[in-house]
C-alpha positions as CSV (number, residue, x, y, z in Angstrom):
1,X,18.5,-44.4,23.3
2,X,16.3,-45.4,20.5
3,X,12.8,-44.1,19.6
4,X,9.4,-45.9,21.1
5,X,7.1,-46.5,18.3
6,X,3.7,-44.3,18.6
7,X,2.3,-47.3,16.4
8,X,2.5,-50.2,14.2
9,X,3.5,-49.9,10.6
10,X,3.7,-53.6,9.7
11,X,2.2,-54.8,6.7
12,X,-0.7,-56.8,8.8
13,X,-1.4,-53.3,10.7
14,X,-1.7,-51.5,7.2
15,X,-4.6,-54.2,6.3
16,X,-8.3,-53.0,5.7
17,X,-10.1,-53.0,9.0
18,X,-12.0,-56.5,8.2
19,X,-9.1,-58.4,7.4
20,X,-6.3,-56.6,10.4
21,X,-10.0,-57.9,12.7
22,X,-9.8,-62.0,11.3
23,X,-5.8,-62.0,11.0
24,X,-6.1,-60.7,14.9
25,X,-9.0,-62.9,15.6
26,X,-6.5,-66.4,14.2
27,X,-3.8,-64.6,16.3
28,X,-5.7,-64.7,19.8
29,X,-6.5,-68.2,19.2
30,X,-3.4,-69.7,18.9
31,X,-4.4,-73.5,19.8
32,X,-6.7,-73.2,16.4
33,X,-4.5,-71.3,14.0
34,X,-0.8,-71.5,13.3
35,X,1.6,-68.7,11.5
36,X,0.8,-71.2,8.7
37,X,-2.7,-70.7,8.7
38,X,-2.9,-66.9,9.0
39,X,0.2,-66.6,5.9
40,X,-2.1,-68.8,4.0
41,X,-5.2,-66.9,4.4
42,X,-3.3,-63.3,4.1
43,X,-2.1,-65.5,0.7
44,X,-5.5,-66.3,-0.4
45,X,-5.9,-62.4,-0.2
46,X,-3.0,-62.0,-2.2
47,X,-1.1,-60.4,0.5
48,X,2.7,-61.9,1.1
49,X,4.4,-62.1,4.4
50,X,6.8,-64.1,6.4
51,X,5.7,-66.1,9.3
52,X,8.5,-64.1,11.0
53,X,6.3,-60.6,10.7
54,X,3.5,-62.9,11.5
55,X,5.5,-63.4,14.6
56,X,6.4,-59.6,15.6
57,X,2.8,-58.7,14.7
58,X,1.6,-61.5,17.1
59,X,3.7,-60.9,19.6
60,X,2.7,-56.8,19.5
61,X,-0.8,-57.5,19.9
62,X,-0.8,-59.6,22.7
63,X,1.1,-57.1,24.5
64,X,-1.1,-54.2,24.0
65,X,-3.9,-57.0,24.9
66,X,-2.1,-57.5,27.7
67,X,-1.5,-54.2,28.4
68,X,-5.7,-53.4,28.2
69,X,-6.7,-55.9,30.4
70,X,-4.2,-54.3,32.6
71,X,-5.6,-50.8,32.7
72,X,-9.2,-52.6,32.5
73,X,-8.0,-54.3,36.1
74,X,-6.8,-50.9,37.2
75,X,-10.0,-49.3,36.4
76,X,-11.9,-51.5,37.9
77,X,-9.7,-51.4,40.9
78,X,-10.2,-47.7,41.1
79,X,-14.3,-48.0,40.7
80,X,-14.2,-50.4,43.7
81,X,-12.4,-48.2,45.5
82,X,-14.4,-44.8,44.6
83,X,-17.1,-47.3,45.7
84,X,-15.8,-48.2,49.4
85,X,-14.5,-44.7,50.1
86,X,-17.1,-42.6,48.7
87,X,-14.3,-39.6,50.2
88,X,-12.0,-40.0,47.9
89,X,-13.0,-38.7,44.3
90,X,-12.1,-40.5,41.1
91,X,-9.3,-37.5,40.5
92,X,-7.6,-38.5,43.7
93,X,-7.4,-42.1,43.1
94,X,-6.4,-41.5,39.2
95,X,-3.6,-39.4,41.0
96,X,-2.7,-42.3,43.8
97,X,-2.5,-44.7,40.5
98,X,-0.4,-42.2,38.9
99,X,2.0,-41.5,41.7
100,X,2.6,-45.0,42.3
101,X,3.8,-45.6,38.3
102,X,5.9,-42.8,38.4
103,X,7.7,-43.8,41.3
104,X,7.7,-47.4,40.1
105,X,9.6,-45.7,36.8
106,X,12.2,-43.9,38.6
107,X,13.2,-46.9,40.6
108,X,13.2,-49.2,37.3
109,X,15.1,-46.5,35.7
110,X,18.9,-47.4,34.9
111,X,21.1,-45.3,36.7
112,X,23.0,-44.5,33.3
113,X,19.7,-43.0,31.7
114,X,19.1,-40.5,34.2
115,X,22.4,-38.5,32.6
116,X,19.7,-38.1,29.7
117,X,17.3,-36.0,31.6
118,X,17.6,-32.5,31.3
119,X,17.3,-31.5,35.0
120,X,15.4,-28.3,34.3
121,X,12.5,-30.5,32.7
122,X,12.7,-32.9,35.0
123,X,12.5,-29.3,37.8
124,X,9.4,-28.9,35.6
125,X,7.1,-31.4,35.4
126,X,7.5,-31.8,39.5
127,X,6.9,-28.1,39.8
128,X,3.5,-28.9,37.8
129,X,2.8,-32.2,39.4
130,X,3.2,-30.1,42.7
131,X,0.8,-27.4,41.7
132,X,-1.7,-29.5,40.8
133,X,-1.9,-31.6,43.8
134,X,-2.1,-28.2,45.8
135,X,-4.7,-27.3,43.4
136,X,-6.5,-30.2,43.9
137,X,-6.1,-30.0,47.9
138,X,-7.6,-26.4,47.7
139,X,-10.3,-27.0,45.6
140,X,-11.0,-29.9,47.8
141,X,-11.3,-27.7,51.0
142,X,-13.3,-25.0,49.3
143,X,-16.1,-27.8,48.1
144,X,-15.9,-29.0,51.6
145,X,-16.9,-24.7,52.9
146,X,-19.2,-24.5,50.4
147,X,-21.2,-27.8,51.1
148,X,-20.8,-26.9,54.6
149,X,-22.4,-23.6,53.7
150,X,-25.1,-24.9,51.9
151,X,-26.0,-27.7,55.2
152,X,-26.1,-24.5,57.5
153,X,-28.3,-22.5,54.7
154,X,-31.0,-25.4,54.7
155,X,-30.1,-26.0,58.6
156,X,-31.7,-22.3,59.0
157,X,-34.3,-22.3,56.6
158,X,-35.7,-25.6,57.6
159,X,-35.8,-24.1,61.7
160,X,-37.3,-21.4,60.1
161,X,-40.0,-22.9,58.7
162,X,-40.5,-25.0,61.5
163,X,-41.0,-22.6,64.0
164,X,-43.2,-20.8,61.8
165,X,-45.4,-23.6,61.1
166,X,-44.9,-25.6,63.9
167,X,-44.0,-23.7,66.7
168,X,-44.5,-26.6,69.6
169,X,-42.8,-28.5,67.7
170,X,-39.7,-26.5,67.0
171,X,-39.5,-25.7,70.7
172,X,-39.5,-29.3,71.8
173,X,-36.6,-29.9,68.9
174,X,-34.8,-26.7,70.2
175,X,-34.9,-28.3,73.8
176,X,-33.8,-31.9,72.7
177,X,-30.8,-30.0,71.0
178,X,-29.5,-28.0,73.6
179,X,-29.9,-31.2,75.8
180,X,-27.4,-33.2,73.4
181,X,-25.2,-30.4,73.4
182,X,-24.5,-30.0,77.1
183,X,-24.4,-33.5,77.4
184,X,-21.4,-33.8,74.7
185,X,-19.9,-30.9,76.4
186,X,-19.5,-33.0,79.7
């Protein structure tokens, strides 16, 4: 199984910054410029390459394009979602997103590469994935107690207050309460 490049070492990806930006530019508009028309202008620049690296280079960059506006959909997929379901935290759908590529991964997997794995890494990284999902869960629940907490704190301080200030008031609140509350108990 060979290596996955971390990044591009052609010659166009070696380019200064202003020139890499028009050669990628002439790439993403393909109806305009031909792998003639970018040689010739790398040429005028007195840089020399085949129309076939033209090609590879092309070819990468509209897949990590491609790949961008992919995670750009995701993203805003997840926003719209933190949006409807203001329950569910940005961690927990970054973790639903996750979950559902790394079970997309094992399926795609060919049975033959999984005799690659070392099982005690593989042991691993679910062990971890485990931990922090139950991490997650408990931190989860202990935000919940302590906003819970903090509603009951300014629950008391606010009767408080009222009855101090407003006693009339805080007696006919106290008796639409315990009204409700023997009608839910019904």
């Amino acid at each position: 199984m060979g290596r996955r490049k971390n990044r591009s070492r052609s010659k166009i990806s070696r380019l200064p910054p202003e020139v890499r930006s028009t050669v990628d530019a002439m790439v993403q508009s393909p109806a305009e410029f031909t792998y003639n028309d970018i040689r010739d202008y790398l040429a005028s620049l007195d840089v020399q390459i085949s129309k076939s690296a033209i090609g590879n280079y092309a070819r990468d960059l509209m897949a990590s394009l491609e790949a961008l506006a992919v995670s750009q959909e995701s993203i805003k997929a997840m926003m719209e979602t933190a949006a409807k379901v203001p329950e569910v935290d940005a961690v927990e759908i970054i973790n639903r997103i996750a979950g559902q590529k790394i079970v997309q991964a094992i399926i795609n997997k060919p049975d033959e590469e999984w005799t690659d794995v070392a099982l005690d890494k593989l042991l691993r990284e679910a062990n971890a994935m485990t931990k922090a999902v139950a991490y997650k869960q408990r931190i989860d629940v202990q935000n919940k107690e302590d906003v819970a907490a903090a509603a009951d704190e300014l629950k008391a301080e606010f009767f408080n207050a009222l009855g101090a200030e407003h006693p009339d008031l805080y007696r006919q609140l106290v008796q639409i309460l315990d009204r409700r509350t023997k009608e839910v108990r019904r």
